[in-house]
One Martini backbone bead per residue (centre of mass of N, CA, C, O) as a GRO file, in nm:
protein
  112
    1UNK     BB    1   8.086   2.500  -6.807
    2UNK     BB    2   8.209   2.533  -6.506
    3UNK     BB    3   8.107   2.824  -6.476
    4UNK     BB    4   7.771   2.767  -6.514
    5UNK     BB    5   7.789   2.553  -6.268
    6UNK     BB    6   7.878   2.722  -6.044
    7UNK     BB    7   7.664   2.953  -6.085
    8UNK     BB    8   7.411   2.725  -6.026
    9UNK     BB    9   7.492   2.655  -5.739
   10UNK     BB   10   7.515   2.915  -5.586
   11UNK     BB   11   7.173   2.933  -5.732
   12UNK     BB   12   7.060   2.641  -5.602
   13UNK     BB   13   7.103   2.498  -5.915
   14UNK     BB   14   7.137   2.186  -5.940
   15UNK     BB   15   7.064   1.843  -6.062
   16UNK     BB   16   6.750   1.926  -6.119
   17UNK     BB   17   6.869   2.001  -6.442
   18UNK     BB   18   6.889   1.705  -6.523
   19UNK     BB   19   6.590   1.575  -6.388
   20UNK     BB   20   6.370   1.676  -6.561
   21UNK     BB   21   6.038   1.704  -6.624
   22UNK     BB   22   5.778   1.666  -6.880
   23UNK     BB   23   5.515   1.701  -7.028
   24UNK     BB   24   5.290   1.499  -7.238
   25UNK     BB   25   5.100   1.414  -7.540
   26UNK     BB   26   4.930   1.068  -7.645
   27UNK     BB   27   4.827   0.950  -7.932
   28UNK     BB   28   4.616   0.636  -8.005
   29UNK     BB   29   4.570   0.417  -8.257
   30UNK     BB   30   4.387   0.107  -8.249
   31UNK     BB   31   4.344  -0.188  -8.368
   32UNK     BB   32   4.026  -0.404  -8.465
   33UNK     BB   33   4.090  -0.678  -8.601
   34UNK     BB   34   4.120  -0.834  -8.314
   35UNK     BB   35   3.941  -0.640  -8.162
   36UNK     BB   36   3.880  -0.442  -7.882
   37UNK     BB   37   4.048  -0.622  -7.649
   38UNK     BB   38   4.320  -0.623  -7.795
   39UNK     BB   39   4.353  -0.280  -7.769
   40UNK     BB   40   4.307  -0.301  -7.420
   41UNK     BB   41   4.538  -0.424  -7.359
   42UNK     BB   42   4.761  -0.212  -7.515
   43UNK     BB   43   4.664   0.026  -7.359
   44UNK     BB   44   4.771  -0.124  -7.090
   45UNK     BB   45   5.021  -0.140  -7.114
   46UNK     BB   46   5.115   0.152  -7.211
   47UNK     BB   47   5.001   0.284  -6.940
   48UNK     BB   48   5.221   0.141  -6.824
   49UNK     BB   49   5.482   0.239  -6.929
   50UNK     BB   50   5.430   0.527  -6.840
   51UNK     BB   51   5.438   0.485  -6.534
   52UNK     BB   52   5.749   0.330  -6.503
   53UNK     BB   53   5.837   0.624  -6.646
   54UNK     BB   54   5.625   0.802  -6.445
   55UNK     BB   55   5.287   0.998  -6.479
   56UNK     BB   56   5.008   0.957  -6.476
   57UNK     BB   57   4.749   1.188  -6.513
   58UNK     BB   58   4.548   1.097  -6.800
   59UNK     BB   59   4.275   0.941  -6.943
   60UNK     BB   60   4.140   0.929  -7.278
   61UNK     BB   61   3.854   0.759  -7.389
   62UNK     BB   62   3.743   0.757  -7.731
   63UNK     BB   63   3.729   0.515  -7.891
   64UNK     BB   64   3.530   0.414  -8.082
   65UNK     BB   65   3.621   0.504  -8.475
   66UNK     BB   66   3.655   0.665  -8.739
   67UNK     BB   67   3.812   0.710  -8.996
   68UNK     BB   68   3.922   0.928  -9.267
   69UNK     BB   69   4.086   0.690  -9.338
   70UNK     BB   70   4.248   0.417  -9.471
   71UNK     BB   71   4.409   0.171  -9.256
   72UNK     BB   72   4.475  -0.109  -9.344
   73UNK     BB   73   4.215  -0.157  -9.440
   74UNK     BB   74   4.097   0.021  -9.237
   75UNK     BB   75   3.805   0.239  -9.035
   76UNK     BB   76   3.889   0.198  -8.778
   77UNK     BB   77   3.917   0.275  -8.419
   78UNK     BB   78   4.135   0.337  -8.124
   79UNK     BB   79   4.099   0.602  -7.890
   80UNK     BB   80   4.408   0.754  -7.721
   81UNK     BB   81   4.461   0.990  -7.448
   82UNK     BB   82   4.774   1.088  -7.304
   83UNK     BB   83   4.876   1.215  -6.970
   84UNK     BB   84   5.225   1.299  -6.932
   85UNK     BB   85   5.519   1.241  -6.719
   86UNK     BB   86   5.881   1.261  -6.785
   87UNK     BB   87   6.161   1.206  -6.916
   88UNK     BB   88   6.285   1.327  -7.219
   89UNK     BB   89   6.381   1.028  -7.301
   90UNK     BB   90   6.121   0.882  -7.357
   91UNK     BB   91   5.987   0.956  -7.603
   92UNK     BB   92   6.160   0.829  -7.787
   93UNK     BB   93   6.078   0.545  -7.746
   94UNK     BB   94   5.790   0.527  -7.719
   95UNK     BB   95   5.804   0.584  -8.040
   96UNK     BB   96   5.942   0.299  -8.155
   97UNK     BB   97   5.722   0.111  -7.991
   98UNK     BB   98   5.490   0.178  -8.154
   99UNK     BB   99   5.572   0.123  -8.436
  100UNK     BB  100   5.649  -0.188  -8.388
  101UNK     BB  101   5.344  -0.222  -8.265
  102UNK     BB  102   5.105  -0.393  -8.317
  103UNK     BB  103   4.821  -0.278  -8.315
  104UNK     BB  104   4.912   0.030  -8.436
  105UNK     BB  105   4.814   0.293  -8.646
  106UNK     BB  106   4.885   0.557  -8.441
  107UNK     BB  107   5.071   0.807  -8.342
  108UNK     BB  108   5.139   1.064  -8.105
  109UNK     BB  109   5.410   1.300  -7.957
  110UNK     BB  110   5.397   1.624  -7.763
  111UNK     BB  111   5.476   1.854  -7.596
  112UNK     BB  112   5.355   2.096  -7.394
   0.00000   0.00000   0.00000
């Protein structure tokens, strides 16, 4: 490994290698449950936690939708979608933490 880390010190690429950001995309279905209101806290939250970890690029609020099936009883939900910039440690968090969140009906996190 130390002969690996001289060879890329030599050819100028130090510690940058190990703090790479990559591209990330992020859909969340949130319930209505509790109404519009309380989707859109969620949102924010959400998009918070994004920005003090990385960049948010960008928001595409797809707003309410029919589901395709029934989550929880529930036939509507809260569409939105995330792109942001983040270090490789991040999105396994921000999955963890949607899992655990009350009024999250579905999420996806996928590295673009």
């Amino acid at each position: 490994i130390s002969l690996l880390s001289n060879r890329l010190m030599r050819a100028g690429v130090h510690e940058e290698v190990q703090t790479m950001s990559n591209s990330y995309e992020t859909i969340i279905v949130y319930s209505l449950a509790k109404g519009e209101e309380a989707a859109k806290e969620l949102h924010a939250k959400f998009e918070a936690m994004m920005a003090e970890n990385g960049t948010v690029d960008s928001v595409d609020e797809w707003g309410k939708r029919k589901l395709a099936y029934l989550i929880n009883d529930e036939d509507n939900g809260y569409y939105v979608l995330y792109n942001h910039t983040c270090d490789a440690d991040f999105p396994a968090e921000l999955s963890r933490v949607l899992k655990i969140t009350d009024g999250v009906l579905r999420s996806l996190v996928i590295k673009k």
